[in-house]
Each structure stands twice: as structure tokens, then as C-alpha cells.
PQR file with spaces between the fields and no chain letter, atoms N, CA, C, O and H, PARSE charges and radii, in Angstrom:
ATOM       1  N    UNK     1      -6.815  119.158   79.583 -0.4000 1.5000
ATOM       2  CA   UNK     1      -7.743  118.303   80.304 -0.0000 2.0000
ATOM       3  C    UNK     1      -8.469  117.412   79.298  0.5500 1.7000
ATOM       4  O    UNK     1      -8.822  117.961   78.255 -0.5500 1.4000
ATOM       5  N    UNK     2      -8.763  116.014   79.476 -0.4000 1.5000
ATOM       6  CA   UNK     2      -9.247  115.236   78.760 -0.0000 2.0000
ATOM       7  C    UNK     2     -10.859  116.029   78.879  0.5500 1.7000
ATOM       8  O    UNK     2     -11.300  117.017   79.465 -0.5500 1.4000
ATOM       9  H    UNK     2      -8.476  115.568   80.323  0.4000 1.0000
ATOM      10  N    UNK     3     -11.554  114.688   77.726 -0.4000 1.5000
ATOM      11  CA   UNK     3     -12.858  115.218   77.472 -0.0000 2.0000
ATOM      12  C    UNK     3     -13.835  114.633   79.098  0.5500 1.7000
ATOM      13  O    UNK     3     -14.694  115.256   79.721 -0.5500 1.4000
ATOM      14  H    UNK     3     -11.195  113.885   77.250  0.4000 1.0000
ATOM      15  N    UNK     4     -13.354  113.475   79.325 -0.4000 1.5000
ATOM      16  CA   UNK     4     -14.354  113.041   79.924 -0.0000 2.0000
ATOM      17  C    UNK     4     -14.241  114.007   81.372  0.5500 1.7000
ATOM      18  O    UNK     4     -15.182  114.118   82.158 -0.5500 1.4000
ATOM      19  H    UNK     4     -12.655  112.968   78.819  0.4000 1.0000
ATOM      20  N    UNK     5     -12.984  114.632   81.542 -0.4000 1.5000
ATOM      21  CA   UNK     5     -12.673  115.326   83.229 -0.0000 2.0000
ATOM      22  C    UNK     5     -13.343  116.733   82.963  0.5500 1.7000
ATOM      23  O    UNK     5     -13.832  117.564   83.730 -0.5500 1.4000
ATOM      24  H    UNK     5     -12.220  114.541   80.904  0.4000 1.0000
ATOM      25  N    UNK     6     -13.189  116.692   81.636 -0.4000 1.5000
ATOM      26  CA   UNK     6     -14.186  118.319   81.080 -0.0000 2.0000
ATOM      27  C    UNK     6     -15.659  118.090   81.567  0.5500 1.7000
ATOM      28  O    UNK     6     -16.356  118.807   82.284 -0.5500 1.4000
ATOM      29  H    UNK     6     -12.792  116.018   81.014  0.4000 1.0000
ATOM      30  N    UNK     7     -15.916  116.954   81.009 -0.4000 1.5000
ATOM      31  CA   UNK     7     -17.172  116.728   81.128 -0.0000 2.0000
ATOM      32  C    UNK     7     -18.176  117.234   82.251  0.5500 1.7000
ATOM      33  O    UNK     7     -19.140  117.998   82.308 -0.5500 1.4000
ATOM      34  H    UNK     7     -15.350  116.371   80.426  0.4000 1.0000
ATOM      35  N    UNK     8     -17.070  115.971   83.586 -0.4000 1.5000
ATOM      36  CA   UNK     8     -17.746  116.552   84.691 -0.0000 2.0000
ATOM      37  C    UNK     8     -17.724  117.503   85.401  0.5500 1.7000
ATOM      38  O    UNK     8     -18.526  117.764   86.298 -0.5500 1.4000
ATOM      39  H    UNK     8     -16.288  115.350   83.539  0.4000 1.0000
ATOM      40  N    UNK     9     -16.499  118.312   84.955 -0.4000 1.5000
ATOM      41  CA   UNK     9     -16.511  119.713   85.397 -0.0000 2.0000
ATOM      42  C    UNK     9     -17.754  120.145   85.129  0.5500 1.7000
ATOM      43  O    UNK     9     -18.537  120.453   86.028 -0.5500 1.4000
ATOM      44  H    UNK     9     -15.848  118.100   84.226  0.4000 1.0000
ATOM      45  N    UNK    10     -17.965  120.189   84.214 -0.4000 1.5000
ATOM      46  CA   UNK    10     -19.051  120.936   83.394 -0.0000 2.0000
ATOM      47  C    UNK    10     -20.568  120.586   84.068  0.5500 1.7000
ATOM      48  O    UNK    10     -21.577  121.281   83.953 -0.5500 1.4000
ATOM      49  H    UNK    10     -17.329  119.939   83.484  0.4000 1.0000
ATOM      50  N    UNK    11     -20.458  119.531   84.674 -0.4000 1.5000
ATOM      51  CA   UNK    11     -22.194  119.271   85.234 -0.0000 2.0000
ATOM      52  C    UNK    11     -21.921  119.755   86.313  0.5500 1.7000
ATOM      53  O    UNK    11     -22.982  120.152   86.795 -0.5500 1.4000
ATOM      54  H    UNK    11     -19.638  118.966   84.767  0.4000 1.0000
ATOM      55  N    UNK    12     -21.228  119.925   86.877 -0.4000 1.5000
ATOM      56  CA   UNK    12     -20.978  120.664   88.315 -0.0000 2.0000
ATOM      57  C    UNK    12     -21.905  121.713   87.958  0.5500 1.7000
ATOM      58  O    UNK    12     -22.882  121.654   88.705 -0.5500 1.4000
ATOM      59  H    UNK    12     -20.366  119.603   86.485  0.4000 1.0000
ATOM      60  N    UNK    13     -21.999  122.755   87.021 -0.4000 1.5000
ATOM      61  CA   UNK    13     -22.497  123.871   86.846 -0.0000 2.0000
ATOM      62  C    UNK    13     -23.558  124.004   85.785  0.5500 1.7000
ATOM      63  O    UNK    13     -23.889  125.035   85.199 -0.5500 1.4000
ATOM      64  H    UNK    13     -21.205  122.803   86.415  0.4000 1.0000
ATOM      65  N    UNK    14     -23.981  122.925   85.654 -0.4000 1.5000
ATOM      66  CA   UNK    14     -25.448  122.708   85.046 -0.0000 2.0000
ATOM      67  C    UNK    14     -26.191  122.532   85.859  0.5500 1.7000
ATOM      68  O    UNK    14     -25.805  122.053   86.925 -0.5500 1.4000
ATOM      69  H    UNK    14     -23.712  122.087   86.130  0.4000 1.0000
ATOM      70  N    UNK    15     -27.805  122.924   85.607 -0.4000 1.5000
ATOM      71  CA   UNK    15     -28.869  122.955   86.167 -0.0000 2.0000
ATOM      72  C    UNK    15     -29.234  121.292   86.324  0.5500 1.7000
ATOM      73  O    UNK    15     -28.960  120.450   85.469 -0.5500 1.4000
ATOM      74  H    UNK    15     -28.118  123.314   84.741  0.4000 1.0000
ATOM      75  N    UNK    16     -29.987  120.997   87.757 -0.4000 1.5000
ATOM      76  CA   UNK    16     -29.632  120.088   88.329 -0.0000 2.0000
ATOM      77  C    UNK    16     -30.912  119.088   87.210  0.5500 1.7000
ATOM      78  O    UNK    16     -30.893  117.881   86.973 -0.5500 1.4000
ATOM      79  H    UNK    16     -30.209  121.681   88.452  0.4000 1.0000
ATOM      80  N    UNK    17     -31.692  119.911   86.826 -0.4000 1.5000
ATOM      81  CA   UNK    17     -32.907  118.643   86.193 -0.0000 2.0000
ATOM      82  C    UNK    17     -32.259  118.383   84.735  0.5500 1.7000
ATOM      83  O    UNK    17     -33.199  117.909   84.098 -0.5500 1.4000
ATOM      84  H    UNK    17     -31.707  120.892   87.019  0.4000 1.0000
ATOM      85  N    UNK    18     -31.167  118.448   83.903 -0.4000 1.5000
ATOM      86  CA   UNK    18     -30.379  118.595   83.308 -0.0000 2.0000
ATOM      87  C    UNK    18     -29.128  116.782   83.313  0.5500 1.7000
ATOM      88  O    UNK    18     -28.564  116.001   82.546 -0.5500 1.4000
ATOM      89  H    UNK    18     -30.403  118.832   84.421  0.4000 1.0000
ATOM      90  N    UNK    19     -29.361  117.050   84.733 -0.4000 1.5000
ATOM      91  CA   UNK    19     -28.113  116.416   84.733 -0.0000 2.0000
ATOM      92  C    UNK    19     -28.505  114.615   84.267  0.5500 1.7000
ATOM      93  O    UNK    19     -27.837  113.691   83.802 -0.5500 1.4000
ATOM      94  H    UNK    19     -29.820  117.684   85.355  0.4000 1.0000
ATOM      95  N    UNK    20     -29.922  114.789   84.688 -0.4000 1.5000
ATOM      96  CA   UNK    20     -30.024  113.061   83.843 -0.0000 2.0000
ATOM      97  C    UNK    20     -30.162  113.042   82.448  0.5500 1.7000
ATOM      98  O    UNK    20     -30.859  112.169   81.930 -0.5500 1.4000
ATOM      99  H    UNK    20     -30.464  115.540   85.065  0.4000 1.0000
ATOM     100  N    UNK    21     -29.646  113.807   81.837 -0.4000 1.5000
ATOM     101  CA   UNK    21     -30.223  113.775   80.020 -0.0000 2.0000
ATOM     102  C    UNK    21     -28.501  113.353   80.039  0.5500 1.7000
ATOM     103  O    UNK    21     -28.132  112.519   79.212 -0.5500 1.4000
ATOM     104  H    UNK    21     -29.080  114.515   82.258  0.4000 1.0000
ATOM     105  N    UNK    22     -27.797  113.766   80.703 -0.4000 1.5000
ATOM     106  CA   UNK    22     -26.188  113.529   79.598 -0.0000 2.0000
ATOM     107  C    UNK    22     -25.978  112.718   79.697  0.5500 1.7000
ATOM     108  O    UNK    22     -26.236  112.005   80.667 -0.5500 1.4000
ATOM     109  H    UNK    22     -28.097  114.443   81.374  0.4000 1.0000
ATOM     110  N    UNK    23     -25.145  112.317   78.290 -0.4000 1.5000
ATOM     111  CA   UNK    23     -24.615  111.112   78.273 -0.0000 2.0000
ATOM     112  C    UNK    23     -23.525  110.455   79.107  0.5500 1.7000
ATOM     113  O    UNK    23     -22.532  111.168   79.253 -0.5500 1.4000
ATOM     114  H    UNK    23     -24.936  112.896   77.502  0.4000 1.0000
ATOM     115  N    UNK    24     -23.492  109.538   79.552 -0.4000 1.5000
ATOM     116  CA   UNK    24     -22.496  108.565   80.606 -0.0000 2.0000
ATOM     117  C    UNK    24     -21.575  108.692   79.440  0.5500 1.7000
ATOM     118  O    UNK    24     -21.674  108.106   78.362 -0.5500 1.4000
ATOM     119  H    UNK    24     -24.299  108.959   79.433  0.4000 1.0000
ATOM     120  N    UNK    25     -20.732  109.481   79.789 -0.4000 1.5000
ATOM     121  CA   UNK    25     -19.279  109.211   78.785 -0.0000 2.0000
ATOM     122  C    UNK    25     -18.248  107.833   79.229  0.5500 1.7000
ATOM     123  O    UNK    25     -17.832  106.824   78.659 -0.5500 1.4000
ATOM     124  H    UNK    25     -20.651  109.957   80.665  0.4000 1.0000
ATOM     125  N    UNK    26     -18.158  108.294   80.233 -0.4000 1.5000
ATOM     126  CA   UNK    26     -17.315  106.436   80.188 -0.0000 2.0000
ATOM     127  C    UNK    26     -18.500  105.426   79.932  0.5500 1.7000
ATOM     128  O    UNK    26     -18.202  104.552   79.117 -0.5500 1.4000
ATOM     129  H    UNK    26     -18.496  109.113   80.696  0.4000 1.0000
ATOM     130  N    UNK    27     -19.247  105.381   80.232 -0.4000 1.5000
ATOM     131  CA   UNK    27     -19.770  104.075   79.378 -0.0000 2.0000
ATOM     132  C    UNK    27     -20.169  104.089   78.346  0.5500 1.7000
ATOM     133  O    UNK    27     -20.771  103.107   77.909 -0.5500 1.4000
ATOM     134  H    UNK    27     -19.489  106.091   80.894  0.4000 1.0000
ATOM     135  N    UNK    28     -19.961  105.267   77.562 -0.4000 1.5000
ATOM     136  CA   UNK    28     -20.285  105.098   76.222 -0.0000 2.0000
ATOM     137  C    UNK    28     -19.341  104.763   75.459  0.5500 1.7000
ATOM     138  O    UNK    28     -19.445  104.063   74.452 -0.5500 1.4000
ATOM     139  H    UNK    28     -19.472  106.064   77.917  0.4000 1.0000
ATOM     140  N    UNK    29     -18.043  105.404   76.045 -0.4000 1.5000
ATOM     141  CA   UNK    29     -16.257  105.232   75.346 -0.0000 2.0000
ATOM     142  C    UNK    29     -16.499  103.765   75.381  0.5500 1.7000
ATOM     143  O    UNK    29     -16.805  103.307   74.280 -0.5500 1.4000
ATOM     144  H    UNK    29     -17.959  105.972   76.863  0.4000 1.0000
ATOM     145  N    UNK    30     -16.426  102.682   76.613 -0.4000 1.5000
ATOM     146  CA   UNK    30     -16.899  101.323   76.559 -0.0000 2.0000
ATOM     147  C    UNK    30     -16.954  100.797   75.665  0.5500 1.7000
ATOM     148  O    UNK    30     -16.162  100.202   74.935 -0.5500 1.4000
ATOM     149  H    UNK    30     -16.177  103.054   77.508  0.4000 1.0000
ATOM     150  N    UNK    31     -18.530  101.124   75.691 -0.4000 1.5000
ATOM     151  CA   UNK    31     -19.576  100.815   74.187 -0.0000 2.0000
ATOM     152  C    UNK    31     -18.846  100.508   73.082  0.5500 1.7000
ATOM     153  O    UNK    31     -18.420   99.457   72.604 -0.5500 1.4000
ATOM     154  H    UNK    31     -19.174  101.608   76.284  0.4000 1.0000
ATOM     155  N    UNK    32     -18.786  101.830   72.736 -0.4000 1.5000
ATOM     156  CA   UNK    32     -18.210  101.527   71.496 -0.0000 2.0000
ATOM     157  C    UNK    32     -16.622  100.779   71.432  0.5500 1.7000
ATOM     158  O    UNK    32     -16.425   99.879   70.615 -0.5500 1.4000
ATOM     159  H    UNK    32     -19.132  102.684   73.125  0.4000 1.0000
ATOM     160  N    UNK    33     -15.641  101.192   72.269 -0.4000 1.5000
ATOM     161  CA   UNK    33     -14.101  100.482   72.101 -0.0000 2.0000
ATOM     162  C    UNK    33     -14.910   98.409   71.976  0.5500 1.7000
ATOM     163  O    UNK    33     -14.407   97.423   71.437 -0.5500 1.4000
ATOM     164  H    UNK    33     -15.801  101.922   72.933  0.4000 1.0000
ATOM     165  N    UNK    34     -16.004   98.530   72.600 -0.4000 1.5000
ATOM     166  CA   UNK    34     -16.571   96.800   72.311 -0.0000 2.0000
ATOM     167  C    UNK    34     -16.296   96.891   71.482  0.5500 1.7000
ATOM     168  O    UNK    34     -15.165   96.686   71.043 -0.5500 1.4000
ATOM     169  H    UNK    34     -16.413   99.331   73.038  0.4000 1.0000
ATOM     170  N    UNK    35     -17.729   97.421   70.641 -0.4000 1.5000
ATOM     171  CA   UNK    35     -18.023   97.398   69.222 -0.0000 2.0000
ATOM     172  C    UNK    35     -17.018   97.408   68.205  0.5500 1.7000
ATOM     173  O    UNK    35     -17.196   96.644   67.256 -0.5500 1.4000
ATOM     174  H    UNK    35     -18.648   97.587   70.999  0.4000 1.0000
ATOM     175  N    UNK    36     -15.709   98.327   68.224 -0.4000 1.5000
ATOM     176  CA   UNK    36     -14.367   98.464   67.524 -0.0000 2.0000
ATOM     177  C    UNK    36     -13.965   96.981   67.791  0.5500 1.7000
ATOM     178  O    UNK    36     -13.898   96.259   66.797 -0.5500 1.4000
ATOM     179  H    UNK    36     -15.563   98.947   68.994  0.4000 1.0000
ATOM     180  N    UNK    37     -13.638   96.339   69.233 -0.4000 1.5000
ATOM     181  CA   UNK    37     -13.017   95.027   68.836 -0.0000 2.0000
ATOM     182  C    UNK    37     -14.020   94.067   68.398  0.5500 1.7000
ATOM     183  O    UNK    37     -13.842   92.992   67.825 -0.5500 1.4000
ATOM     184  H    UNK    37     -13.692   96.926   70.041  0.4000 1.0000
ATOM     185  N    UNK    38     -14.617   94.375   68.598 -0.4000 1.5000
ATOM     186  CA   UNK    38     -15.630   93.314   68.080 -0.0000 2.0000
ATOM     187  C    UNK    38     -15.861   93.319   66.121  0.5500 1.7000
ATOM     188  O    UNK    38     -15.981   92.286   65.462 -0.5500 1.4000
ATOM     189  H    UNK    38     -14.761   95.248   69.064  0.4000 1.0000
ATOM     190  N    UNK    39     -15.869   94.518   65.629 -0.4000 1.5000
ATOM     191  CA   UNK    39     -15.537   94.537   64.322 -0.0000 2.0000
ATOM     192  C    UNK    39     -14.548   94.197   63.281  0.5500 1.7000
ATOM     193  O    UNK    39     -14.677   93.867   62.102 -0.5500 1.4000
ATOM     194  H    UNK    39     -15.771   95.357   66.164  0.4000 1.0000
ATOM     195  N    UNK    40     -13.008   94.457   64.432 -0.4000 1.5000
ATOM     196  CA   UNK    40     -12.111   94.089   64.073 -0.0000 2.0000
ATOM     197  C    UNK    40     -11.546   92.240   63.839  0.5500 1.7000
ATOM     198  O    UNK    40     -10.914   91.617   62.985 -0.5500 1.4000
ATOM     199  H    UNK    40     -12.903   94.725   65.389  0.4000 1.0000
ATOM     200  N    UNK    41     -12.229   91.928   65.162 -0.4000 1.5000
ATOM     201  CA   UNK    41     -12.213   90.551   65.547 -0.0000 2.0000
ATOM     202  C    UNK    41     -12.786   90.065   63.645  0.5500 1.7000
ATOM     203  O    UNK    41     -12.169   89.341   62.863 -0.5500 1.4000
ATOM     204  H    UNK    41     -12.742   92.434   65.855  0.4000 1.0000
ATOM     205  N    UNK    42     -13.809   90.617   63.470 -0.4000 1.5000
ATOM     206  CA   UNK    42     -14.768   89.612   62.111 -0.0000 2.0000
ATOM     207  C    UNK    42     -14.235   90.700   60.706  0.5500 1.7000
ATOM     208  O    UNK    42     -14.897   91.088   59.744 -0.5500 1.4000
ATOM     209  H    UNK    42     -14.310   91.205   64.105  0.4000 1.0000
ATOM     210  N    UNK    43     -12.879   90.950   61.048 -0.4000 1.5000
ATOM     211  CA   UNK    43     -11.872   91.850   59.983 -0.0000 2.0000
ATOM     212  C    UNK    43     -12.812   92.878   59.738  0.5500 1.7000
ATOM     213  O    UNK    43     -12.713   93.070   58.526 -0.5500 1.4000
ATOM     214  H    UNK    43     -12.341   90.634   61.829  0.4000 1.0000
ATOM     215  N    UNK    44     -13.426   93.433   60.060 -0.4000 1.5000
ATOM     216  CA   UNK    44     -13.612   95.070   59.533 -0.0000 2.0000
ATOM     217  C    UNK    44     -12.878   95.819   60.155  0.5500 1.7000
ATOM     218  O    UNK    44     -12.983   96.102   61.348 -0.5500 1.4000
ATOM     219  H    UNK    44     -13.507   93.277   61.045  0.4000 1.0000
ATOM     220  N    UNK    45     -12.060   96.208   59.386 -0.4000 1.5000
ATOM     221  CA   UNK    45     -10.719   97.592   60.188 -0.0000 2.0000
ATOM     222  C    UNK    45     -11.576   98.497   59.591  0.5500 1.7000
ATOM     223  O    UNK    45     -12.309   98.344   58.613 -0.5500 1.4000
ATOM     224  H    UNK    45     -11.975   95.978   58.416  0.4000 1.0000
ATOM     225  N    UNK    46     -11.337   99.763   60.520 -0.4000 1.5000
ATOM     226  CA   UNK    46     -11.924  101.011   60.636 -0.0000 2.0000
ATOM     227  C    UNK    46     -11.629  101.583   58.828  0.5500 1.7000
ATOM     228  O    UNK    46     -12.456  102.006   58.019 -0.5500 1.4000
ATOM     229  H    UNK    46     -10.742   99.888   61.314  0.4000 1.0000
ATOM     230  N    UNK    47     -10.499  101.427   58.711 -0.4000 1.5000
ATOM     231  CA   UNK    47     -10.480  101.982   56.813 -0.0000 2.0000
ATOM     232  C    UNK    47     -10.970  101.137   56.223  0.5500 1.7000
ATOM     233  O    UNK    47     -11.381  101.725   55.222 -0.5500 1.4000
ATOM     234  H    UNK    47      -9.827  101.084   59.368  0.4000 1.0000
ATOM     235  N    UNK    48     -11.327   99.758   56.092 -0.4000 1.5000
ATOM     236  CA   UNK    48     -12.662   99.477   55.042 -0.0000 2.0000
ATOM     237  C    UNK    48     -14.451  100.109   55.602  0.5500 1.7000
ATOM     238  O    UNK    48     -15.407  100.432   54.896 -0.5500 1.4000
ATOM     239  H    UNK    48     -10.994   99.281   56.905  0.4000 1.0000
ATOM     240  N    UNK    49     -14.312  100.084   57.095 -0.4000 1.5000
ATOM     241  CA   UNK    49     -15.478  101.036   57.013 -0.0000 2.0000
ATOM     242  C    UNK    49     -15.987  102.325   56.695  0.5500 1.7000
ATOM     243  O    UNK    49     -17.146  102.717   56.561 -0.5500 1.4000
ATOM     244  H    UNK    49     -13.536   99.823   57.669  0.4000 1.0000
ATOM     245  N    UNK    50     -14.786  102.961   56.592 -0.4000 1.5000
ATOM     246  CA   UNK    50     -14.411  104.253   56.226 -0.0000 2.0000
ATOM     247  C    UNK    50     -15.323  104.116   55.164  0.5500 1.7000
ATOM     248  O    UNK    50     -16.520  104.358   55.014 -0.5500 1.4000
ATOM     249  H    UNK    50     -13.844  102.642   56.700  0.4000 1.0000
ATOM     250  N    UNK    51     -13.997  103.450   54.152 -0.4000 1.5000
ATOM     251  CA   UNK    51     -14.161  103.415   52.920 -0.0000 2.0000
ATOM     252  C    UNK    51     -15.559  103.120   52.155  0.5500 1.7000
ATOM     253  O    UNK    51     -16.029  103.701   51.176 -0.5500 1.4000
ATOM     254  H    UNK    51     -13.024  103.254   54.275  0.4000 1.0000
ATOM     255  N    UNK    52     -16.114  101.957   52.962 -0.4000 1.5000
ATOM     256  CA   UNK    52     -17.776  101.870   52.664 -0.0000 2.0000
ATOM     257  C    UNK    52     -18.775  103.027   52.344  0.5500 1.7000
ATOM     258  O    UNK    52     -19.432  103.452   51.394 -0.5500 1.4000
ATOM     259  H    UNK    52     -15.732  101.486   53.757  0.4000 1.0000
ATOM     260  N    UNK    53     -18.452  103.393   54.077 -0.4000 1.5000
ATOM     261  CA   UNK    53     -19.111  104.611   54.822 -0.0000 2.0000
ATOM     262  C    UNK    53     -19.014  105.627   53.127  0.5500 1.7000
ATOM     263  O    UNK    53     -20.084  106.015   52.658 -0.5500 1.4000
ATOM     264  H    UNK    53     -17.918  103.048   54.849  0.4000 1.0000
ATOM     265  N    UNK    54     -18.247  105.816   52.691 -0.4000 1.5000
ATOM     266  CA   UNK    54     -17.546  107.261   51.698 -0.0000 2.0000
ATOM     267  C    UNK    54     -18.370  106.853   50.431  0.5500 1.7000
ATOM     268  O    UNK    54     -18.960  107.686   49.743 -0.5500 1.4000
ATOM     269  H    UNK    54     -17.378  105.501   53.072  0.4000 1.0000
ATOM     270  N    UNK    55     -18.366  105.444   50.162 -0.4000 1.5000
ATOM     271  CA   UNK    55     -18.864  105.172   48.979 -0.0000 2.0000
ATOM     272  C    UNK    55     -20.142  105.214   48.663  0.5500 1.7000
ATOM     273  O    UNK    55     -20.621  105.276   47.531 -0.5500 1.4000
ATOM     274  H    UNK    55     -17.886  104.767   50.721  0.4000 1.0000
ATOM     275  N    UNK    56     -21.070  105.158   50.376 -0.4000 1.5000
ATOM     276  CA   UNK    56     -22.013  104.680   50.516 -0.0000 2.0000
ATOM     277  C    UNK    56     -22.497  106.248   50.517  0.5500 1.7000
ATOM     278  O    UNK    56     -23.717  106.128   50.405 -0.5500 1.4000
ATOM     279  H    UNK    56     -20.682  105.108   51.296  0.4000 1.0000
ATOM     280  N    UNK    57     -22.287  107.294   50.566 -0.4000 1.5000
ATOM     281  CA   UNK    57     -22.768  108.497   50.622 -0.0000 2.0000
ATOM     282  C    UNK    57     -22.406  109.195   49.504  0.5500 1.7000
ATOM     283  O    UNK    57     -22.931  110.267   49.205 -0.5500 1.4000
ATOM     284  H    UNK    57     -21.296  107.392   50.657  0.4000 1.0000
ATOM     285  N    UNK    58     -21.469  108.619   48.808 -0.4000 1.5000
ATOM     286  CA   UNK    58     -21.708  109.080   47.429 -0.0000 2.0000
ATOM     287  C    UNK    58     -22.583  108.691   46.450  0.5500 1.7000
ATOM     288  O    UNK    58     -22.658  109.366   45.424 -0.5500 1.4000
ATOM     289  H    UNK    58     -21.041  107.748   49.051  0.4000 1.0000
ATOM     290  N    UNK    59     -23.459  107.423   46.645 -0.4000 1.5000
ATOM     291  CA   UNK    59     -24.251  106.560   46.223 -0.0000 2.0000
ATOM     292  C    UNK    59     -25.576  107.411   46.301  0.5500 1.7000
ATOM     293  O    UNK    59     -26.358  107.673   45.387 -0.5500 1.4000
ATOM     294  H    UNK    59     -23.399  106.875   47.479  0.4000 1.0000
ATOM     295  N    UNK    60     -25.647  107.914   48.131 -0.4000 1.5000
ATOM     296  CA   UNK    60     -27.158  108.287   48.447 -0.0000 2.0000
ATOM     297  C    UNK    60     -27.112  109.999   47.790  0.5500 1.7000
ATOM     298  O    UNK    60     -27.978  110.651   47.205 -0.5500 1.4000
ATOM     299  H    UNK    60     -25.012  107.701   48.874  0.4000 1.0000
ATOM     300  N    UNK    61     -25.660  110.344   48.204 -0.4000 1.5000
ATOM     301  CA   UNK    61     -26.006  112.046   47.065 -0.0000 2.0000
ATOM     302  C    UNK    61     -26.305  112.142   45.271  0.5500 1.7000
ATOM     303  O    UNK    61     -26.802  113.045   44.597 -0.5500 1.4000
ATOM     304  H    UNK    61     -24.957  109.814   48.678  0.4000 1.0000
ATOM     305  N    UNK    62     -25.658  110.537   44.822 -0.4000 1.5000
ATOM     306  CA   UNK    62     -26.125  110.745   43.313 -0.0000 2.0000
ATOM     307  C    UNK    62     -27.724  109.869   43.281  0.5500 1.7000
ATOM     308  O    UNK    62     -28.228  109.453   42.238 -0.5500 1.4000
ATOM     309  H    UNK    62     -25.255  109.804   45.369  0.4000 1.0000
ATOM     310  N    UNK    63     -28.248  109.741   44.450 -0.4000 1.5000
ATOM     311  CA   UNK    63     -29.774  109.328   44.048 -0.0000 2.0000
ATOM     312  C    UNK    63     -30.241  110.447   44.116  0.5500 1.7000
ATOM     313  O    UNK    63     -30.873  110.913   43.168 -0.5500 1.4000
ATOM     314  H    UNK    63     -27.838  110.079   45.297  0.4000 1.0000
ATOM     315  N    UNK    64     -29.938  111.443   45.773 -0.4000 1.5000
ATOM     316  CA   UNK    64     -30.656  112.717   46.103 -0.0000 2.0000
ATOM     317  C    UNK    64     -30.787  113.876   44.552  0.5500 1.7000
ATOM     318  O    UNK    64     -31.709  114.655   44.307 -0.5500 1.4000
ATOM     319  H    UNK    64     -29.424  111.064   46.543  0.4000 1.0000
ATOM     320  N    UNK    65     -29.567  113.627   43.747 -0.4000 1.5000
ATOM     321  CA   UNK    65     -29.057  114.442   42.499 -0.0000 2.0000
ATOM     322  C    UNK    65     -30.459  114.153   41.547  0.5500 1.7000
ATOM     323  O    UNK    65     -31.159  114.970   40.949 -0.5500 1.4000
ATOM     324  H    UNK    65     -28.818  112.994   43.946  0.4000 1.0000
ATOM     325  N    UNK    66     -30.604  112.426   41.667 -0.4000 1.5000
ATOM     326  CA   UNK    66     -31.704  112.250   40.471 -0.0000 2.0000
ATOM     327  C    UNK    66     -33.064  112.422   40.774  0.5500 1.7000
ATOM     328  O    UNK    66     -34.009  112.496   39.990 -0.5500 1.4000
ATOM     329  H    UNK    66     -30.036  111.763   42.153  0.4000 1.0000
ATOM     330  N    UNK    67     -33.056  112.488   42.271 -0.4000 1.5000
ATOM     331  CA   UNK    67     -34.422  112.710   42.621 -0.0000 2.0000
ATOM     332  C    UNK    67     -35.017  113.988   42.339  0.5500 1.7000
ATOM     333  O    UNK    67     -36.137  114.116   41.846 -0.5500 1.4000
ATOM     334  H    UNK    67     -32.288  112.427   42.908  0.4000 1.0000
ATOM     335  N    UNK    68     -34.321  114.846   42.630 -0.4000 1.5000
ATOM     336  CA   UNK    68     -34.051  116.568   42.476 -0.0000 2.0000
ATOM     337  C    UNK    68     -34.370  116.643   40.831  0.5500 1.7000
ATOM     338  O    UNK    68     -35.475  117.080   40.509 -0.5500 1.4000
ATOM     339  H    UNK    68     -33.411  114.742   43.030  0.4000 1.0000
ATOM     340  N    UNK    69     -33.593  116.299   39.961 -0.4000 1.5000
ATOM     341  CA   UNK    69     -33.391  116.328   38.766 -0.0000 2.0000
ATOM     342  C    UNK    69     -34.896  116.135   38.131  0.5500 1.7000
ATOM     343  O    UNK    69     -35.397  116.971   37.379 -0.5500 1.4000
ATOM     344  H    UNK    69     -32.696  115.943   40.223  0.4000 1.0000
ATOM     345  N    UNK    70     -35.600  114.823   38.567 -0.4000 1.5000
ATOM     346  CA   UNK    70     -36.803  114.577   38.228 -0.0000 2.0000
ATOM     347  C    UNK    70     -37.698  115.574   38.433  0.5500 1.7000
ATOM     348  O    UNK    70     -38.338  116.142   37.549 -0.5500 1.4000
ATOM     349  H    UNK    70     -35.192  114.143   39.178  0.4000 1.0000
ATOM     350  N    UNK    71     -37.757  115.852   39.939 -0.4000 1.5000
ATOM     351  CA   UNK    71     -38.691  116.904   40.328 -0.0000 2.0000
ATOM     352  C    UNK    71     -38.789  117.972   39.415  0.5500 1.7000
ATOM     353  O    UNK    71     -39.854  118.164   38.828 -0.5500 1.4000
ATOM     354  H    UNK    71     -37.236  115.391   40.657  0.4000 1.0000
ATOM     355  N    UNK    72     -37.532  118.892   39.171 -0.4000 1.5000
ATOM     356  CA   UNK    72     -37.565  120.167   38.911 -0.0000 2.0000
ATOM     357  C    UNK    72     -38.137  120.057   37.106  0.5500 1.7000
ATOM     358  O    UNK    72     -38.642  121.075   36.633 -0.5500 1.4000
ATOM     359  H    UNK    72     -36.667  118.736   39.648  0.4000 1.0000
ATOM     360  N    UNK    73     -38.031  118.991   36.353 -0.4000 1.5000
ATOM     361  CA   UNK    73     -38.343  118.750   35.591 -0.0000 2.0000
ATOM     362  C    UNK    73     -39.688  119.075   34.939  0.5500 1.7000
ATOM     363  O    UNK    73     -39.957  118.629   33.823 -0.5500 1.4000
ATOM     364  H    UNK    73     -37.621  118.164   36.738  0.4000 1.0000
């Protein structure tokens, strides 16, 4: 069973004041498949964001490293 047919199985048997917090899964799939063409359209393919994304968190763990480093100092 897909996610989204899971989904609503699943509120069937949730408590009813509950049921406005979840997220609209099809319109969120939407959302974002925009956002994907829309990124792609202005050439960002998903592997240079990746790739950003990877670099960009190796960046913020060797600040977290020097921040730490200072402190314990």
C-alpha cells in the first residue's frame, strides 16, 4: 500500500481532535514536485543540491568542532 492510502487508513482510527494537525499529504507531495521543477527549470538537479547540502554540513560540523575546542579550553 502506498504512503498516502496508509495515511488515511490511519486517521480513520485516530482521535477525532487530532485529525486537523496532519499533514495534507497530497498537497504537500504537490508542493514540493513544484518546487523540484521549479529548481530544475533554473538547473539545480537534485545531485548538485545534494552535493551542496553535504558540503554545507561539513562546513557547520568543523565550526561546531572549533567552537567546542575553544570552550573546553
Amino acid at each position: 500500500m502506498k504512503f498516502g492510502k496508509s495515511l488515511d487508513t490511519a486517521l480513520e482510527d485516530m482521535p477525532c481532535e487530532w485529525r486537523p494537525y496532519v499533514i495534507q499529504y497530497k498537497s504537500l507531495k504537490k508542493c514540493i514536485n513544484k518546487i523540484v521543477e521549479e529548481l530544475e527549470t533554473r538547473g539545480l538537479s537534485a545531485d548538485l543540491l545534494t552535493e551542496w547540502l553535504q558540503k554545507n554540513e561539513a562546513n557547520d560540523a568543523d565550526h561546531k568542532l572549533h567552537k567546542l575546542d575553544y570552550f573546553l579550553q
